[in-house]
Gaussian input, Z-matrix of N, CA and C with variables (Angstrom, degrees):
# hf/3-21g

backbone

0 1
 N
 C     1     B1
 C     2     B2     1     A1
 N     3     B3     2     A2     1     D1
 C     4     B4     3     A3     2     D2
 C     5     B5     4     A4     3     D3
 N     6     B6     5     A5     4     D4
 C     7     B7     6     A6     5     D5
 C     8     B8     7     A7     6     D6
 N     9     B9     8     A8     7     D7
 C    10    B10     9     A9     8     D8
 C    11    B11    10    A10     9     D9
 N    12    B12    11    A11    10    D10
 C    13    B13    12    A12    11    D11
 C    14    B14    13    A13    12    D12
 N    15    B15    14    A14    13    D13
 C    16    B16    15    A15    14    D14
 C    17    B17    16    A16    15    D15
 N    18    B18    17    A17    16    D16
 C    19    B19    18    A18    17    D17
 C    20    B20    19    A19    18    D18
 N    21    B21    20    A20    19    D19
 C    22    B22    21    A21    20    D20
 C    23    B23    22    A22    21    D21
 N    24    B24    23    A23    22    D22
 C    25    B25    24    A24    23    D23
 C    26    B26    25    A25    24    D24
 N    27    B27    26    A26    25    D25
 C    28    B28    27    A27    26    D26
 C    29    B29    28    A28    27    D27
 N    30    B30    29    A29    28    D28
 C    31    B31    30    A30    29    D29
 C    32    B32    31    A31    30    D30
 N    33    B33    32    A32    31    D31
 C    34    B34    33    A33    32    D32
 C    35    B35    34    A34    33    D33
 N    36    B36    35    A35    34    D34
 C    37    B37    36    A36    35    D35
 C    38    B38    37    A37    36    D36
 N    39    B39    38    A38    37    D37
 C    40    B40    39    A39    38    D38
 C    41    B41    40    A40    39    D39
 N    42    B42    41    A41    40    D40
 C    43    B43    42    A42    41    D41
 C    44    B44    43    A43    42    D42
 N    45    B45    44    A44    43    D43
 C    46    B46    45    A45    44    D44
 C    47    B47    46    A46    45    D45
 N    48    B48    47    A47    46    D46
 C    49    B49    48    A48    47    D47
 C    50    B50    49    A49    48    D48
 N    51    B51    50    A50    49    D49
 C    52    B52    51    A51    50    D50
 C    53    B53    52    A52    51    D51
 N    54    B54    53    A53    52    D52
 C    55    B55    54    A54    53    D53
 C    56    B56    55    A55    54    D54
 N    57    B57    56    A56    55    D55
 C    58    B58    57    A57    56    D56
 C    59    B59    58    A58    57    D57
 N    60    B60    59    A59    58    D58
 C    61    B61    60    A60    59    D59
 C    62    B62    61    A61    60    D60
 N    63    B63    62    A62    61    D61
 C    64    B64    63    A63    62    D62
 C    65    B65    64    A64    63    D63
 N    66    B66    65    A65    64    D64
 C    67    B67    66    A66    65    D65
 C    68    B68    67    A67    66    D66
 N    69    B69    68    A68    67    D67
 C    70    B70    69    A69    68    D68
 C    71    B71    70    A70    69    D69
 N    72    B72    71    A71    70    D70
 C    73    B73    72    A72    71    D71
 C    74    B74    73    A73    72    D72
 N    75    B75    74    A74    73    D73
 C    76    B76    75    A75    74    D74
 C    77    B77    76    A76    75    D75
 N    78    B78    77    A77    76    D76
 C    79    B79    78    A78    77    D77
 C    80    B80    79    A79    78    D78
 N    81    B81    80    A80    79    D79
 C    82    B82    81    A81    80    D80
 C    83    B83    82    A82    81    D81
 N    84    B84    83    A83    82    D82
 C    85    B85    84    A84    83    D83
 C    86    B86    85    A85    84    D84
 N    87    B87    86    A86    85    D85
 C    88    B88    87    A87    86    D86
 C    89    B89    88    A88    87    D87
 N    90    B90    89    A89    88    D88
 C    91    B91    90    A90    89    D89
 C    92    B92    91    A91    90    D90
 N    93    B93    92    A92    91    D91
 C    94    B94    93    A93    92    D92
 C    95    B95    94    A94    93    D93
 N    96    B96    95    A95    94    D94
 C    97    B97    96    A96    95    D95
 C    98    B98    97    A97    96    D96
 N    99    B99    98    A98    97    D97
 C   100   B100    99    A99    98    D98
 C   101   B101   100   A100    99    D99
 N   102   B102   101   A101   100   D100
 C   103   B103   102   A102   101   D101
 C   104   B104   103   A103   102   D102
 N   105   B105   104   A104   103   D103
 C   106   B106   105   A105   104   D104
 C   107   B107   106   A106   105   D105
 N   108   B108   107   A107   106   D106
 C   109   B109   108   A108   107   D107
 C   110   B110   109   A109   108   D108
 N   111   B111   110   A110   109   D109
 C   112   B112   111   A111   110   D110
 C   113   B113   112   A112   111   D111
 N   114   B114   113   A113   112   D112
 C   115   B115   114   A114   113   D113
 C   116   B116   115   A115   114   D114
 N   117   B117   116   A116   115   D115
 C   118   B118   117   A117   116   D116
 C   119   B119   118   A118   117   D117
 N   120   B120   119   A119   118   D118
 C   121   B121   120   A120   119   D119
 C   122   B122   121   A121   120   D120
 N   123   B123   122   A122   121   D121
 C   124   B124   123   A123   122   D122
 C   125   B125   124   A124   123   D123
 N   126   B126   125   A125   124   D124
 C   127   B127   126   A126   125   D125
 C   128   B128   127   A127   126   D126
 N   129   B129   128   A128   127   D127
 C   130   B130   129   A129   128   D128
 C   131   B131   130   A130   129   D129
 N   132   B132   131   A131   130   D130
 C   133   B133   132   A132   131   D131
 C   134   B134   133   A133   132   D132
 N   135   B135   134   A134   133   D133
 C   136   B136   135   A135   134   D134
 C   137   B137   136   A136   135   D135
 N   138   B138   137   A137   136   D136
 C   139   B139   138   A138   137   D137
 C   140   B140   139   A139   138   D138
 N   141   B141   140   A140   139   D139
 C   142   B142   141   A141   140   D140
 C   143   B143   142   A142   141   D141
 N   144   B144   143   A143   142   D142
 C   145   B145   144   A144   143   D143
 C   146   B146   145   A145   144   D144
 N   147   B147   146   A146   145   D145
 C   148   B148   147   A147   146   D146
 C   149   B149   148   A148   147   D147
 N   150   B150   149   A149   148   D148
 C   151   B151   150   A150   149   D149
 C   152   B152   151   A151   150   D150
 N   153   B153   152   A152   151   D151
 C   154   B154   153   A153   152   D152
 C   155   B155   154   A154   153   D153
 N   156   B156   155   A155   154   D154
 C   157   B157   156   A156   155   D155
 C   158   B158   157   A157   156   D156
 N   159   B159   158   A158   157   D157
 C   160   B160   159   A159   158   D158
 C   161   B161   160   A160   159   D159
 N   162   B162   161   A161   160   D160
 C   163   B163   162   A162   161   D161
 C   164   B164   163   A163   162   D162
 N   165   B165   164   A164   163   D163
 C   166   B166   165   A165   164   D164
 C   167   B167   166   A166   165   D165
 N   168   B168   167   A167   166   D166
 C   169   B169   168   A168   167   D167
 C   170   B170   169   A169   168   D168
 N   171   B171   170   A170   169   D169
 C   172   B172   171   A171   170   D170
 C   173   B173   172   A172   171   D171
 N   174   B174   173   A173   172   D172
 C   175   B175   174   A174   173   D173
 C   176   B176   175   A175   174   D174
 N   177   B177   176   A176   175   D175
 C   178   B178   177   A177   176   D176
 C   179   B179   178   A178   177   D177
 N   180   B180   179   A179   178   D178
 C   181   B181   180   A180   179   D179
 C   182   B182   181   A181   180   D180
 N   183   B183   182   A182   181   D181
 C   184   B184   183   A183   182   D182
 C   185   B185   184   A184   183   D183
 N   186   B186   185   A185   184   D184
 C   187   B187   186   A186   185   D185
 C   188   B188   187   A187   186   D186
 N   189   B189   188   A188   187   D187
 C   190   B190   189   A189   188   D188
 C   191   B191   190   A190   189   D189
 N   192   B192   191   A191   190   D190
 C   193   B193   192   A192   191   D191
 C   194   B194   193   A193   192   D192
 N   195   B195   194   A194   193   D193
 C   196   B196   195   A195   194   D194
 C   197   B197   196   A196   195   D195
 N   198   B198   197   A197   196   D196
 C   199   B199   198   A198   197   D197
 C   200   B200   199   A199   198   D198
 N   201   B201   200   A200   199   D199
 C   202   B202   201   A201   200   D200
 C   203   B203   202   A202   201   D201
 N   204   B204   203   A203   202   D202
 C   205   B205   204   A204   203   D203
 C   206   B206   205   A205   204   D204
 N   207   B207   206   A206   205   D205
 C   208   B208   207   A207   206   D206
 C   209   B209   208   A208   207   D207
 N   210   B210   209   A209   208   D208
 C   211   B211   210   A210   209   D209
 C   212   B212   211   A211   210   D210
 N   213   B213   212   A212   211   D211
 C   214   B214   213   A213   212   D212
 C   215   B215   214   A214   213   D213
 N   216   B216   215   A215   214   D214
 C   217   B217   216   A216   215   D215
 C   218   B218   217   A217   216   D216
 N   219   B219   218   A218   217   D217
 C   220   B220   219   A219   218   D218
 C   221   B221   220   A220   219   D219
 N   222   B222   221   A221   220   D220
 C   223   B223   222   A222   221   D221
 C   224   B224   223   A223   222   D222

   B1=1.4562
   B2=1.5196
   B3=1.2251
   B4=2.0184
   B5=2.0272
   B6=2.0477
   B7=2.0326
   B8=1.9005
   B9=1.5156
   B10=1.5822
   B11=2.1242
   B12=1.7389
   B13=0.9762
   B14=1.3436
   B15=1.4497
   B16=1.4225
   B17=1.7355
   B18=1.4096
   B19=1.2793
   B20=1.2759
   B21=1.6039
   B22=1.0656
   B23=1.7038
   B24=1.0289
   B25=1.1885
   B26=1.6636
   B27=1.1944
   B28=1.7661
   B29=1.5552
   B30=1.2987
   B31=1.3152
   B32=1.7914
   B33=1.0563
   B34=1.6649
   B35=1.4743
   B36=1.1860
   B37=2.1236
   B38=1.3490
   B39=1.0356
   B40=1.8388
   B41=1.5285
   B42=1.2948
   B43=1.6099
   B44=1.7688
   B45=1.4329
   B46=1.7797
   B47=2.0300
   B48=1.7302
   B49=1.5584
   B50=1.5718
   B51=1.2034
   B52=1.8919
   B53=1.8965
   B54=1.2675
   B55=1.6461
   B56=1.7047
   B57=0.7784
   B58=2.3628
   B59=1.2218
   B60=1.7413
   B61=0.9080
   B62=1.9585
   B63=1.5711
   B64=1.3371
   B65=1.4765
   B66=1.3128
   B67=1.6265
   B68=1.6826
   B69=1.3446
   B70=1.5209
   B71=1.1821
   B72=1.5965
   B73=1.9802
   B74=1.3691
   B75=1.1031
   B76=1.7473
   B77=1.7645
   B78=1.2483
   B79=1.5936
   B80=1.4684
   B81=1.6087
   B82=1.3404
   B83=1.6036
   B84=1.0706
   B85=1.7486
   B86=1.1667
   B87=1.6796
   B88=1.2293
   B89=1.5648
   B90=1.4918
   B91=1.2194
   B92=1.8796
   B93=0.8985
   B94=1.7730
   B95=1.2531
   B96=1.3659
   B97=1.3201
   B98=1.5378
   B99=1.4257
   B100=0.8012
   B101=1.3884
   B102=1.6187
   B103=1.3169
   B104=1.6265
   B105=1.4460
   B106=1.4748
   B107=1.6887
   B108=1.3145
   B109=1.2905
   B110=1.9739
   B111=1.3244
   B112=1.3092
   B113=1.6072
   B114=1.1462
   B115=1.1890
   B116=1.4189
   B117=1.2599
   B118=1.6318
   B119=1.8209
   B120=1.6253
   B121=1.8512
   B122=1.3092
   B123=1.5937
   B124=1.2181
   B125=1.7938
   B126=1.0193
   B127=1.3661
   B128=1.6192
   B129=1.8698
   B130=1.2533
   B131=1.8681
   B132=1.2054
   B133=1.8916
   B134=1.4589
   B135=1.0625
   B136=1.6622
   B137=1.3469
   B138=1.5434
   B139=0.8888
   B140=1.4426
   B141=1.1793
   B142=1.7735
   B143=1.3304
   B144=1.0178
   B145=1.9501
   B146=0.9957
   B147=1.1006
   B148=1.8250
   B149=1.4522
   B150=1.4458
   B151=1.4715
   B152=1.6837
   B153=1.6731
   B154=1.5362
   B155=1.7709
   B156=1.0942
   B157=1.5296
   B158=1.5750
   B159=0.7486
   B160=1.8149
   B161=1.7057
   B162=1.1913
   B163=1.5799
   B164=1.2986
   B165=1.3405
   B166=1.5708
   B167=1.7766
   B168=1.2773
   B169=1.1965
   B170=1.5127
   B171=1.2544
   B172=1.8065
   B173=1.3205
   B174=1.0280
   B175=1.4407
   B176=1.7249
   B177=1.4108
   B178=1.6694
   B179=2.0101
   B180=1.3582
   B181=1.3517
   B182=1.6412
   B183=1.2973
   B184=1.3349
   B185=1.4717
   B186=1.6659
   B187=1.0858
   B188=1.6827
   B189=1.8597
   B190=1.8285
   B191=1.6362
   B192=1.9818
   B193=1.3349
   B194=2.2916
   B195=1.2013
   B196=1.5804
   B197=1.8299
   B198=1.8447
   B199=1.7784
   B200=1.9119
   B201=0.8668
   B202=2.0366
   B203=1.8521
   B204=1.7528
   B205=1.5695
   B206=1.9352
   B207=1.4610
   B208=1.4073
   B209=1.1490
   B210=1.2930
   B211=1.2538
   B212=1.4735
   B213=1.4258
   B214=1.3401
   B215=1.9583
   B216=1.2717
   B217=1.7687
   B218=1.3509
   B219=1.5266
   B220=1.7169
   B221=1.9117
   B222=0.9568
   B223=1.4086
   B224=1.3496
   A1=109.59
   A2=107.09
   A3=124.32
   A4=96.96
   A5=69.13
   A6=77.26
   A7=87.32
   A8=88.81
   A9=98.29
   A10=84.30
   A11=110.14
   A12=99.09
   A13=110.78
   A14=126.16
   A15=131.06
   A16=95.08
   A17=121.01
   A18=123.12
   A19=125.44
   A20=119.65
   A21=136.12
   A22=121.67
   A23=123.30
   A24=114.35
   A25=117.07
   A26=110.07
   A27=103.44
   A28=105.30
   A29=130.99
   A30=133.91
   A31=106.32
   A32=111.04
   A33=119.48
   A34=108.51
   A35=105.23
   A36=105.55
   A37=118.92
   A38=132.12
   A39=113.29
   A40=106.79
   A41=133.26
   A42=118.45
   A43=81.17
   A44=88.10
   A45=101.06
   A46=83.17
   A47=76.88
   A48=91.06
   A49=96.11
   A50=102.08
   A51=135.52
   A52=80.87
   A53=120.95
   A54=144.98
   A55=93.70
   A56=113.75
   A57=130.68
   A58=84.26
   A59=81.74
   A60=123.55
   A61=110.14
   A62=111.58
   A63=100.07
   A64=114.13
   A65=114.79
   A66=125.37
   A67=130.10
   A68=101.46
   A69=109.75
   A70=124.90
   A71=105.37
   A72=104.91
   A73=122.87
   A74=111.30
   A75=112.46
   A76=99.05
   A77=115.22
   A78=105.62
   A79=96.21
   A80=116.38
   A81=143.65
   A82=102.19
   A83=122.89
   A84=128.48
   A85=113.34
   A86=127.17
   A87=156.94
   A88=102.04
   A89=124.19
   A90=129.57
   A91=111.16
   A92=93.36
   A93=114.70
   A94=116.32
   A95=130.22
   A96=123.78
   A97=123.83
   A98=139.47
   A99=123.72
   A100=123.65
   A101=132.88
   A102=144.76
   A103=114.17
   A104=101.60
   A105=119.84
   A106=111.41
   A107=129.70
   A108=138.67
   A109=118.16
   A110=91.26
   A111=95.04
   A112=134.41
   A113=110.59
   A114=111.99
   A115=121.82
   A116=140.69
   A117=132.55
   A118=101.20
   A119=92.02
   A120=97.26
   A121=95.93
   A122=134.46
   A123=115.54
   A124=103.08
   A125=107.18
   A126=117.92
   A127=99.17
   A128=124.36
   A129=114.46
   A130=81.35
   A131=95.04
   A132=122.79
   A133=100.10
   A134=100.37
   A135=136.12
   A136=113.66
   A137=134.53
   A138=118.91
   A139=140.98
   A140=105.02
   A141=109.04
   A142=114.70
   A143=126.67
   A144=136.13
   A145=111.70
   A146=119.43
   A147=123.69
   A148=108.72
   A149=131.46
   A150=115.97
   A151=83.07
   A152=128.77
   A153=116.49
   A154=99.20
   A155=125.04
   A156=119.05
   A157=102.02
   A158=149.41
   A159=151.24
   A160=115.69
   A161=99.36
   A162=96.88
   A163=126.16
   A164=99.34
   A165=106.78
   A166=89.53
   A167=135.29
   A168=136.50
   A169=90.23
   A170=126.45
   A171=155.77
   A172=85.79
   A173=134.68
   A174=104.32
   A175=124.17
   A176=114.02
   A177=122.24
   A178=114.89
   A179=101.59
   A180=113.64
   A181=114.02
   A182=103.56
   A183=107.58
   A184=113.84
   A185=113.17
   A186=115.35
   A187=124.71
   A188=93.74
   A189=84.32
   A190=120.53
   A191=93.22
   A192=109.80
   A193=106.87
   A194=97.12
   A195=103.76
   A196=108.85
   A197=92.24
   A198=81.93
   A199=111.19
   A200=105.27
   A201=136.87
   A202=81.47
   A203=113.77
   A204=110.55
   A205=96.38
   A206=102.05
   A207=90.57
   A208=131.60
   A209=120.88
   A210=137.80
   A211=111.23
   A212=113.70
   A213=104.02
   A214=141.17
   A215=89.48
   A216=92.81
   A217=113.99
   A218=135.11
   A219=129.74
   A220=103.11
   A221=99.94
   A222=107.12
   A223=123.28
   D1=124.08
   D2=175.73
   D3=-77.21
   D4=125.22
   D5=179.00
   D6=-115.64
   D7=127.93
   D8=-156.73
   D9=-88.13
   D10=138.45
   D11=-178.63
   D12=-113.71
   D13=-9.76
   D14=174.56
   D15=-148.60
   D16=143.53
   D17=125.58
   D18=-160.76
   D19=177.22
   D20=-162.93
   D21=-134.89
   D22=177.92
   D23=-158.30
   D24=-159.14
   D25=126.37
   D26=-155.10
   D27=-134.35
   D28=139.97
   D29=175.03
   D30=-116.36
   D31=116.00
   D32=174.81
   D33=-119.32
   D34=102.88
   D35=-177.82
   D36=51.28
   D37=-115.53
   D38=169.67
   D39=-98.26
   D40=19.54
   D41=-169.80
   D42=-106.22
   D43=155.28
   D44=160.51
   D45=-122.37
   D46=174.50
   D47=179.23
   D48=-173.99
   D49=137.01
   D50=-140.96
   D51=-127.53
   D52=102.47
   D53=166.44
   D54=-96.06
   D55=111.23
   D56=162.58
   D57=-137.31
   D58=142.12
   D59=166.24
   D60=-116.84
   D61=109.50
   D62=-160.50
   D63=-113.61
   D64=173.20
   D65=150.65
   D66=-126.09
   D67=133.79
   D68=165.41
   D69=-126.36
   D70=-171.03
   D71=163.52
   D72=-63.31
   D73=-2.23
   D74=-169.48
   D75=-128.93
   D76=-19.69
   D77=151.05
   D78=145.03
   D79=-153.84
   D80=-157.29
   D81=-69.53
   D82=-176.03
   D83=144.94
   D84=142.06
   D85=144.03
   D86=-161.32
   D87=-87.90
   D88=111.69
   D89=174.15
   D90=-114.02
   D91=113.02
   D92=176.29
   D93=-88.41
   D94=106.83
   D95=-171.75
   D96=-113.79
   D97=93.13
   D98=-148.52
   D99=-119.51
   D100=94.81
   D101=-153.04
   D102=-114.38
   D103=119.60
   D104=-170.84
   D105=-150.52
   D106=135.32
   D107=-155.58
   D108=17.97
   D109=69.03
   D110=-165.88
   D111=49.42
   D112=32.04
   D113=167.02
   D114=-130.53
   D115=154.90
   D116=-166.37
   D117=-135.40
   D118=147.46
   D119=-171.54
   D120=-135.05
   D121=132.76
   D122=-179.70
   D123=-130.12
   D124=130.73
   D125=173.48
   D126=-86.34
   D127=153.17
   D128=176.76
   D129=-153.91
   D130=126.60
   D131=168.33
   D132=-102.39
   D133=130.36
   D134=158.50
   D135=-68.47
   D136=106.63
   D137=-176.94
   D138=-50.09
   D139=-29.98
   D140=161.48
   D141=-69.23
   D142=26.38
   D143=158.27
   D144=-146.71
   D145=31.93
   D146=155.25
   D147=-69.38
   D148=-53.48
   D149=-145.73
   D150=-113.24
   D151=31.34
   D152=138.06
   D153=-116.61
   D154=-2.54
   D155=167.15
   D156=-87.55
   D157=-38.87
   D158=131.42
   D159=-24.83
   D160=-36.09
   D161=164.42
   D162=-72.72
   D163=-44.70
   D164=-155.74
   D165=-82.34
   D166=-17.06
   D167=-149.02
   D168=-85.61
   D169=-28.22
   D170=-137.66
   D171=-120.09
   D172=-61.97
   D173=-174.29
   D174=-82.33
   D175=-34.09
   D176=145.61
   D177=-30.19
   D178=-52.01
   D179=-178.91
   D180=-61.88
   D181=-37.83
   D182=-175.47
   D183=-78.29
   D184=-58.53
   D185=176.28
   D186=-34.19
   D187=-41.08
   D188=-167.98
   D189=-108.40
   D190=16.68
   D191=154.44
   D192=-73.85
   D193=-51.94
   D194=-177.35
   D195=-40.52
   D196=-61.79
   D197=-178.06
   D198=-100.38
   D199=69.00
   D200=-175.42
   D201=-98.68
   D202=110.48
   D203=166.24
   D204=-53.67
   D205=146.57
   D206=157.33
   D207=-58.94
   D208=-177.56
   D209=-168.90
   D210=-88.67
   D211=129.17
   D212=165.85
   D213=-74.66
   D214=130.42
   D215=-166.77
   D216=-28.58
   D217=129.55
   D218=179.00
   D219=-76.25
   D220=129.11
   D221=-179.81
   D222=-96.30

């Protein structure tokens, strides 16, 4: 049995998505839950690859902040 130690909870356009942070007998890990027209996808991180799955997320993030068209002028 998962003893959930943090989570959170996010709505983006029609997807929700379920962020735990959990515990078991075999240890730590990041469960991503991701539910959209009735269907659910779950990604699950191992806690000893959190802070290079945090990396890699950071440099993806950055990159496609850099080529982001600008913004259009507020009128």
């Amino acid at each position: 049995m998962d003893n959930i130690i943090a989570t959170r909870e996010v709505q983006v356009e029609r997807k929700n998505f379920s962020i735990q942070f959990r515990e078991n007998e075999r240890g730590r890990f990041l469960r991503i839950i991701e539910e959209a027209h009735g269907r659910r996808n779950t990604v699950i991180v191992p806690s000893s690859g959190l802070d290079d799955f945090f990396a890699a997320m950071q440099v993806v993030l950055e990159a496609a902040a850099a080529s982001a068209p600008p913004a259009a002028p507020a009128v």
